[in-house]
N, C-alpha and C positions, 0 to 999 in steps of 0.2 A: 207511246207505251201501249203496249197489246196488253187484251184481257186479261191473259194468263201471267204477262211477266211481272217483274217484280223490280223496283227499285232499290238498292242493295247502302244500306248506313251501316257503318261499322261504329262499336262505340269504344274509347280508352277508359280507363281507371279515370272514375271520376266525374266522366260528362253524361250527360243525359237527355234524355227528348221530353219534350213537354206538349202539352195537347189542351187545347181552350176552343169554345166553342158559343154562341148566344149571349153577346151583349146588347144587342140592339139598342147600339146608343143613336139617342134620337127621341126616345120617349122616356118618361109622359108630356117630358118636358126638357126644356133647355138647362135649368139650377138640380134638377133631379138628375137628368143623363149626365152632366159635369160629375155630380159627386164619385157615380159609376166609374166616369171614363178615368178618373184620376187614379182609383182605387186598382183600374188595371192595368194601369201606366208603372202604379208602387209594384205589383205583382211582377213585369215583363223586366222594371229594373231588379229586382229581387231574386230574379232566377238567371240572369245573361253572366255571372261569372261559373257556370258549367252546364248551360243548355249551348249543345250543338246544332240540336234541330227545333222547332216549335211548329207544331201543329195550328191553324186556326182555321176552325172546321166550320165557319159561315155565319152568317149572321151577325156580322158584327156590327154592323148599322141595320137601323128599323128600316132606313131607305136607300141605295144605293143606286143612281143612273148617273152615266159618265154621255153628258155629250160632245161632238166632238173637242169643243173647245171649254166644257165645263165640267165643273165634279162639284157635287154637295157641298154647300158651306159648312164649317164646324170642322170637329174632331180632329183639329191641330197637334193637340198632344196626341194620339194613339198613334198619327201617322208620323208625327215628327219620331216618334220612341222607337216604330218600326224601322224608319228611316237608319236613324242611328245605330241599330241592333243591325240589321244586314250590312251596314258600312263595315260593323268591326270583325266581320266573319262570319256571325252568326245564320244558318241557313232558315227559313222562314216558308213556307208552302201555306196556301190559302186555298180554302174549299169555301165557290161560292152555297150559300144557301139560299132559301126561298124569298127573302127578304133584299140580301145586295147581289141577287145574278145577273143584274145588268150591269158586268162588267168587261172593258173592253179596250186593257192594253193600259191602264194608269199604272197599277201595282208593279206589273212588271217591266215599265218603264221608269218609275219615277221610281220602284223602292226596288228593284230587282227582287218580287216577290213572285214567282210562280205560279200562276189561277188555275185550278181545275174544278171542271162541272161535273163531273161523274166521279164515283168512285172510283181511289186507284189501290195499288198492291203497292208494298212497302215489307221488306225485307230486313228488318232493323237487330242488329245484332245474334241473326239468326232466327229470330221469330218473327214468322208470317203474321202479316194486318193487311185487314180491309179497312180501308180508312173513307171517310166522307162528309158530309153534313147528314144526309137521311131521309129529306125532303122524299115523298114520291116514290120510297120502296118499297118491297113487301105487295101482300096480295091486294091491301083496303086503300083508304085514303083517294078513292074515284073520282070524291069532288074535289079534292086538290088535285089532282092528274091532272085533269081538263082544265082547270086553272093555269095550270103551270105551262101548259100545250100555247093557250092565250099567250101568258107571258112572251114566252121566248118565243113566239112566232115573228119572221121578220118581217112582215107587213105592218102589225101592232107596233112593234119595236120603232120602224121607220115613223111610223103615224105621230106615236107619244114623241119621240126626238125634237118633232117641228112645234110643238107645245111650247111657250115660253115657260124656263127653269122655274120663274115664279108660281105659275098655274101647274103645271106640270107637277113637281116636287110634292106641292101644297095636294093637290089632290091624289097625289099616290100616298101620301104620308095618313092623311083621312080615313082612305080605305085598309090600310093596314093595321089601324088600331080597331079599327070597325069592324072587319071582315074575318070570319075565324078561318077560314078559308085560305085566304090569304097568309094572314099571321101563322097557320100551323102547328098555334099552340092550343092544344084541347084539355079537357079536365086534368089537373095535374095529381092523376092517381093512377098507381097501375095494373093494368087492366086484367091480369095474366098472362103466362106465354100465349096464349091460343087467341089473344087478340091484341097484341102488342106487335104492331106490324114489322117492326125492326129485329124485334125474335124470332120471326116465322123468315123473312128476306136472311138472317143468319142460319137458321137450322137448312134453308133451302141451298143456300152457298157454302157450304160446310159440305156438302156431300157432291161437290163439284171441284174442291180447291183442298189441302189439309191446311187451314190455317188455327193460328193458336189464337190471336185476336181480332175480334172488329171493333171498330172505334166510330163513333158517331154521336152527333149534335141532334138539331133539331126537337129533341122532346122535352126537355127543360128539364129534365127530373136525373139527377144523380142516381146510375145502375149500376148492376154487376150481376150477371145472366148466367149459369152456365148453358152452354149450346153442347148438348146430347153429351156429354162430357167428353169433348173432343177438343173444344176452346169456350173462350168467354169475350161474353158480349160487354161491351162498355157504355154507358151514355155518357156524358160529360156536362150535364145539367145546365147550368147557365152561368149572369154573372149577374144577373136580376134579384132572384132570390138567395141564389147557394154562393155565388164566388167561388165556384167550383171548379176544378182542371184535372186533367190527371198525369204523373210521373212516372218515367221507365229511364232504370238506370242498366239495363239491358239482360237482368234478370227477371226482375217482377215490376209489374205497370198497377198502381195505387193510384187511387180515388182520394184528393185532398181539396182541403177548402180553404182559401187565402184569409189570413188577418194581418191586417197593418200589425207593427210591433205595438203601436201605443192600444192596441184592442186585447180584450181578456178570451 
């Protein structure tokens, strides 16, 4: 896909695209992330009799490295639910984020889920979206930049590989909850447009492209921006705090927050 084009979803009476973003399951713990993961497994069966398309815009594990012959222990249910969902039709796209970008070929082998590192253009029912995680755009965020350079450098990449999974895992999973840096999540208050880096990367891509939305992860905090009133920015919060997602039934895209039915 070129910068400019667009990937083209049509929607019928009745279906709809759904968009989730920052579970980082994996923390703080193994009995605390279960209760998460389960709670987004009720949500994913809750929406698949009229989502067409689902969005999951990164981060959905705290740690994510695939080597060649292994993947993370854990998170049985979120992949078996994915598995299941893409068997019965339903399409699935996944935007790594800063947390699971070492990924390389599982997804869309084992779950025919489509990986993208960069943001892409998405054409859905006629309205233009920049879609992504968020990680690294905009003008600030210099110390995650150089961070994230680290990351995905493939000499670093080859190095950590030869790490036993044990040691390996273990000490990425450390730095991740240690390192604000890494984890990319900062005060969760916001800040204004004029320093809300994903505002400023929207108003800048707005007068490059006419889109009506952008959609993005990465900040944990549940948005809704207008961008010079031209379109509207989205964040999609988490599933940490908010259980947050958002819905487009091909007119208007809402900002909603999941409750099991036995919740008030």
């Amino acid at each position: 896909m070129s910068n400019n084009s667009f990937t083209e979803i049509d929607l019928k009476e009745g279906e709809k695209i759904y968009f989730s973003s920052d579970n980082h399951l994996g923390v703080p713990n193994h009995a605390e992330s279960l209760v998460r993961e389960k709670r987004f497994v009720d949500w994913l069966d809750s929406i698949k009799e009229d989502a067409k398309v689902i969005f999951l815009l990164g981060d959905l594990f705290d740690f994510w490295f695939e080597y060649n012959k292994v993947v993370p222990k854990g998170f049985v249910r979120s992949l078996g639910k994915l598995a299941e969902l893409t068997d019965s039709g339903i399409k699935i796209y996944f935007f790594v984020g800063n947390h699971d970008l070492w990924m390389n070929g599982y997804f869309q082998k084992e779950l025919n889920i489509p990986v993208f590192h960069k943001p892409q253009n998405f054409s859905i029912a006629g309205k233009k979206m920049l879609i992504g995680h968020g990680d690294g755009l905009g003008p600030g965020d210099k110390g995650f930049k150089r961070m994230k350079k680290v990351f995905t450098n493939s000499l670093c990449k080859f190095i950590f590989k030869w790490l036993h999974p044990d040691l390996g895992v273990s000490l990425a999973q450390y730095l991740s909850t240690k390192n604000k840096l890494i984890s990319g999540v900062d005060d969760i208050v916001y800040k204004g447009d004029e320093n809300e880096w994903l505002v400023q990367y929207a108003k800048k891509k707005i007068n490059e492209i006419d889109y009506d939305y952008f959609i993005f992860g990465h900040r944990h905090m549940p948005l809704k921006v207008d961008i010079e009133n031209r379109a509207t920015y989205y964040n999609l919060g988490d599933w940490i705090s908010y259980y947050s997602y958002a819905e487009f039934d091909g007119k208007e895209l809402e900002l909603k927050y999941y409750k099991k039915s036995t919740e008030k």
